[in-house]
C-alpha positions, 0 to 999 in steps of 0.5 A: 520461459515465462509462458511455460511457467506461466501455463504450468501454474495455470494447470497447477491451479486447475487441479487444485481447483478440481481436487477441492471440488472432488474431496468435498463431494467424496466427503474425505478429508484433503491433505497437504504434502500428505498431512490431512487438512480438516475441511468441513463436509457438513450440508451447510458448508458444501451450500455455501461453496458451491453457491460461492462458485455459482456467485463467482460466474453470476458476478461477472458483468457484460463489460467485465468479460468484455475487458478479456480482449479490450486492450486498445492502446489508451495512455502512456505512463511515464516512470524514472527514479525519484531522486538523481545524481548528476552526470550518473545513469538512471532508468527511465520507463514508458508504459503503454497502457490500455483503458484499464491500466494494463500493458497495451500488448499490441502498440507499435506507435512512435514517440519523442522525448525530452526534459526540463533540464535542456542538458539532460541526456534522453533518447529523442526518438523511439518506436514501440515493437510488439510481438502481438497485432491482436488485443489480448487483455488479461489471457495472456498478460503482455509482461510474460512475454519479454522478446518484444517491448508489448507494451513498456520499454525502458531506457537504460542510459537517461543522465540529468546535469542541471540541479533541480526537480526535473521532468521527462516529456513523451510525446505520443505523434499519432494522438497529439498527446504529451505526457508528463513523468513524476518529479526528479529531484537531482543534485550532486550528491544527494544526503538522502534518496527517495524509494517507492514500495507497496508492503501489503498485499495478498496471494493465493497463500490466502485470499489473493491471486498469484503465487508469491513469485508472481507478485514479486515480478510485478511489483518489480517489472510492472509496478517498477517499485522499489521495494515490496512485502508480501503479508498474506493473513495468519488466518482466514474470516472463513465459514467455517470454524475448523479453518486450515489457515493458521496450520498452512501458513505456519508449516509450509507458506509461511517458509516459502514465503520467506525463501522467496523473498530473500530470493528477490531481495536484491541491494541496490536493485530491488528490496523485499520485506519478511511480513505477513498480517495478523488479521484479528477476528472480525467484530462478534458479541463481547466487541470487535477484535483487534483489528488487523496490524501487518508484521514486519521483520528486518531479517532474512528469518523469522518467527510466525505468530497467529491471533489464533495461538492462545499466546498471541490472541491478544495484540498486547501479547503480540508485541510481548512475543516479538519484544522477547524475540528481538532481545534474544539477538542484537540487530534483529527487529519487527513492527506491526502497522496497522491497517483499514483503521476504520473498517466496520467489521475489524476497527483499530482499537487505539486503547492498545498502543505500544510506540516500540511497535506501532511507528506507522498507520496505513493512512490509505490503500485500496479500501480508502482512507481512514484519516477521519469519518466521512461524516468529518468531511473523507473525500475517500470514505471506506466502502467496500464489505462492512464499510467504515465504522460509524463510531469515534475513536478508531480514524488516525485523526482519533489517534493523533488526538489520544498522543499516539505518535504514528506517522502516514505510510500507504499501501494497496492491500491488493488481492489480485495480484499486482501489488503497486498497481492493482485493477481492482478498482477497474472493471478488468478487475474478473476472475477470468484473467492472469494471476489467478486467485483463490475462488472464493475469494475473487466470487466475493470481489468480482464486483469489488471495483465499484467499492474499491480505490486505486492502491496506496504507495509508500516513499521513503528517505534512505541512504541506499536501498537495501533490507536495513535501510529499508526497514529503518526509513519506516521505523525511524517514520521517514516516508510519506503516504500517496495514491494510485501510482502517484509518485509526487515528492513532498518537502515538509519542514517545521522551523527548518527541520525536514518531516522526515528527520525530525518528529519531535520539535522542541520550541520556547514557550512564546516561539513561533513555527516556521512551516515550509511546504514544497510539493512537486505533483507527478504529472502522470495521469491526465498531466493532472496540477495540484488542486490545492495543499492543506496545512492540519494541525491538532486535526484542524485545517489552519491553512489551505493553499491552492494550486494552479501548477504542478508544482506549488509552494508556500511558508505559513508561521503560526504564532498561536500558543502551544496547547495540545489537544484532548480526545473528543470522544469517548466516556467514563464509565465507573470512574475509567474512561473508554474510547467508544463502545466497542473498546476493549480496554479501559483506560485510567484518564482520558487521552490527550497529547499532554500539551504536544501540538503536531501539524501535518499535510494533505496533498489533492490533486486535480485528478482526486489523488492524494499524498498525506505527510507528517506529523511533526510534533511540537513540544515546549521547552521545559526549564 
């Protein structure tokens, strides 16, 4: 049934394709379910798209057309759920992976397993079936075809029965390998779980690759997230004025997009956000936009606003619309998160804050990280399309310095269909395989994973996985941020109270914190150790530990007074003060914490990937 699906959407693309090309050199207007689309005909636009067609083929490298069929057996990645109750089934995953990520179709090799709880439960022996002895790469991806493993089996009966944080061993016979899982944390009955989600990615309702069920089932089966939001753009930064986005997506993407999601949301299992981005235009003549901020709801039904409607152009009056909607019913609620902070063509201007709206940044994805300036010392600076801005006032560090409240999430924004685990930092990453995408946009990227990082996770803490709980886990800021497919587990806590329940602390003027740090790394990818754990507060590094093991610990007190800490960039201009150049708004003091400290942690791995958590802020107890 998949492959039927499969070539039918495969044909759909084909005649879509070769419909655009023929109503732009027809000069007519093209139309959706028969309403007319005004697409331009002009000389220099149809210059434009057929150059883009010609940059789409010209783009692919040697070695990107060669990955079409290189989809040799390379590594085993290992996956089972982040936390455990005693004595009760959980899933565990083996993936057999090629040297670009992808299933490796063809493997039919043995492998044996065990655990760190002696106790546990596990399969000891198990052989791989195939339906396929041919290499098949991206043409036919092996997770369509579901008679066989092709590349990923999953345990369903796996039981831990030693309290602790465990791991689960593969060993691969023929290659002498042993592979290492992510931590699991098991107890009896655990307060809170640990859920894994990527909440930001694309389609071809925008600008990505695969239609929106495509990229449900990936992140599901492929990515094995828990939770996932597809958040395609209001709007495109197209080449032309007249563009189409907006209408499309508010009349017939923007429902669609909400039907399948509320057809993959399923409790306990798997759980789907309503979400789209608000892409603000990008940097012009009177500054730069407002950036780009993902919009979320906690309901099965909601609104669609576009910076392209006069009502919601500006992001104050965004958060004004959604603040109407959410008071017309009690339970309804939304949040915006904004996202690649520091991109030089659409920087997040911090002027604009609203804390009801704004709990969370997108500390990294696959454009990087926008923690701080490459310049401060980003190991993982922004550099795909416009790069990083080269100007204070617009990295989360900046925003934490101006007493903006938001904590760290992570996600891919991916365009190419597989939110969770993209390609697009891998030369696999060429239009010439499954999902298939928008041309124009994958002939700007088919060079892109030169520029490109692997995607960004987001955990949370919540009691059940479901919608609401989903929703009120970010919200509330109870998640940490992390890299790649990394799915380490960060304990963070700050005179006993754990990161993600307590944001604010409230201390006695002379009382030292207690920090406690406990990070278990996930030994997937290269059975890579933790390199070392840095302690930051007010955007300094104050204590750096470094690691040997896959797991490390440490407690630091800090003793110094509390002070705060003041924005460092910035001027005033005519008695207001304004955060950089580019800044919209003006504002009537300079920002500052208001005398709040906060501490975070930033986690390296020996294999480069990262896990950000925190803040927690700490307040003087006023008599």
């Amino acid at each position: 049934m998949k492959c039927l699906v499969f070539k039918a959407r495969v044909f759909l693309i084909v005649v879509f394709l070769f419909s655009l090309i023929g109503t732009i050199f027809s000069q007519t207007a093209p139309t959706f379910n028969g309403i007319p689309v005004s697409l331009p005909t002009d000389e220099l636009t149809i210059e434009y798209i057929l150059n883009t067609l010609g940059r789409a083929v010209r783009n692919q490298s040697p070695e990107q057309l060669q990955t079409l069929r290189d989809n040799e057996y390379n590594q085993l990645w290992l996956h089972a759920p982040s936390t455990a109750v005693i004595g009760e089934n959980v899933k565990f995953t083996v993936q057999a992976w090629d040297s670009y990520e992808r299933l490796a179709v063809s493997f039919d090799g043995n492998i044996t397993i065990s655990s760190t709880d002696k106790s546990a439960k596990l399969p000891h022996d198990y052989k791989f079936t195939t339906d396929f002895m041919v290499e098949l790469g991206g043409i036919i991806p092996a997770y369509l075809i579901d008679r066989s493993d092709n590349g990923k089996h999953i345990f369903e009966n796996v039981v831990f029965n030693t309290p602790g944080v465990h791991y689960i061993y593969v060993e691969d016979p023929a290659s002498g390998k042993r592979y290492v899982s992510n931590p699991i944390k098991v107890s009896e009955k655990p307060s809170l779980n640990i859920y894994w989600g990527d909440i930001h990615s694309h389609s071809n309702f925008s600008d990505g690759a695969g239609f929106p069920s495509e990229q449900f089932d990936y992140a599901k089966n492929v990515a094995m997230l828990d939770f996932f939001s597809l958040t395609d753009h209001d709007s495109y930064i197209s080449p032309w004025s007249n563009d189409p986005q907006p209408y499309l997506m508010k009349h017939f993407f923007w429902p669609q997009i909400k039907r399948v999601s509320n057809d993959w949301n399923r409790p306990g299992d798997f759980v789907t956000l309503i979400g789209y981005e608000w892409s603000s235009l990008a940097q012009g003549p009177s500054g730069p936009g407002y950036g780009h901020y993902n919009v979320y709801y906690n309901t099965d039904d909601a609104p669609f606003y576009s910076h392209t409607d006069d009502e919601t152009f500006n992001i104050e009056d965004l958060w004004a619309k959604v603040k109407e909607w959410k008071k017309k019913e009690i339970g309804r609620d939304v949040i915006t998160i904004p996202h690649h902070i520091t991109r030089g063509a659409t920087p997040i201007d911090w002027a604009y804050y609203d804390p009801e709206f704004v709990p969370l940044v997108e500390i990294y994805s696959e454009w990087g990280s926008s923690e701080m300036l490459e310049t401060e010392g980003n190991t993982k600076p922004l550099k795909h399309g416009t790069a990083e801005i080269k100007e204070r006032g617009f990295s989360v560090q900046d925003s934490l310095s101006m007493g903006r409240k938001v904590s760290f999430m992570g996600s891919g924004d991916s365009h190419d269909g597989r939110p969770g685990h993209s390609l697009m930092h891998t030369a696999a990453h060429n239009i010439y395989q499954y999902p298939y995408g928008t041309i124009i946009w994958h002939a700007n990227q088919t060079v892109a994973y030169k520029t490109h990082y692997p995607n960004g996770l987001v955990a949370i803490f919540s009691k059940e996985l479901e919608r609401k709980g989903v929703f009120k886990a970010l919200r509330s800021r109870a998640c940490f941020a992390a890299s790649h497919v990394d799915r380490m587990i960060i304990d963070f806590k700050v005179n006993g109270k754990n990161f993600y329940e307590v944001q604010n602390l409230i201390v006695n003027k002379d009382e030292p914190r207690t920090i406690e740090v406990n990070v278990f790394g996930d030994g997937n990818m290269n059975n890579s150790k933790i390199e070392k754990i840095e302690l930051i507060k007010n955007n300094k590094v104050i204590y750096t530990h470094l690691g040997q093991n896959l797991t490390e610990s440490f407690e630091y007190v800090d003793y110094e007074p509390i002070n705060g800490v003041e924005y460092e960039g910035g001027y005033f201009e005519n008695g207001n003060f304004k955060i950089s150049s580019l800044s919209k708004k003006y504002l009537d003091k300079k920002p500052s914490t208001d005398g709040e400290d906060f501490y975070y942690v930033r986690v390296t791995e020996e294999n480069g990937e990262m896990g950000w958590a925190g803040p927690v802020w700490i307040k003087i107890y006023a008599n």
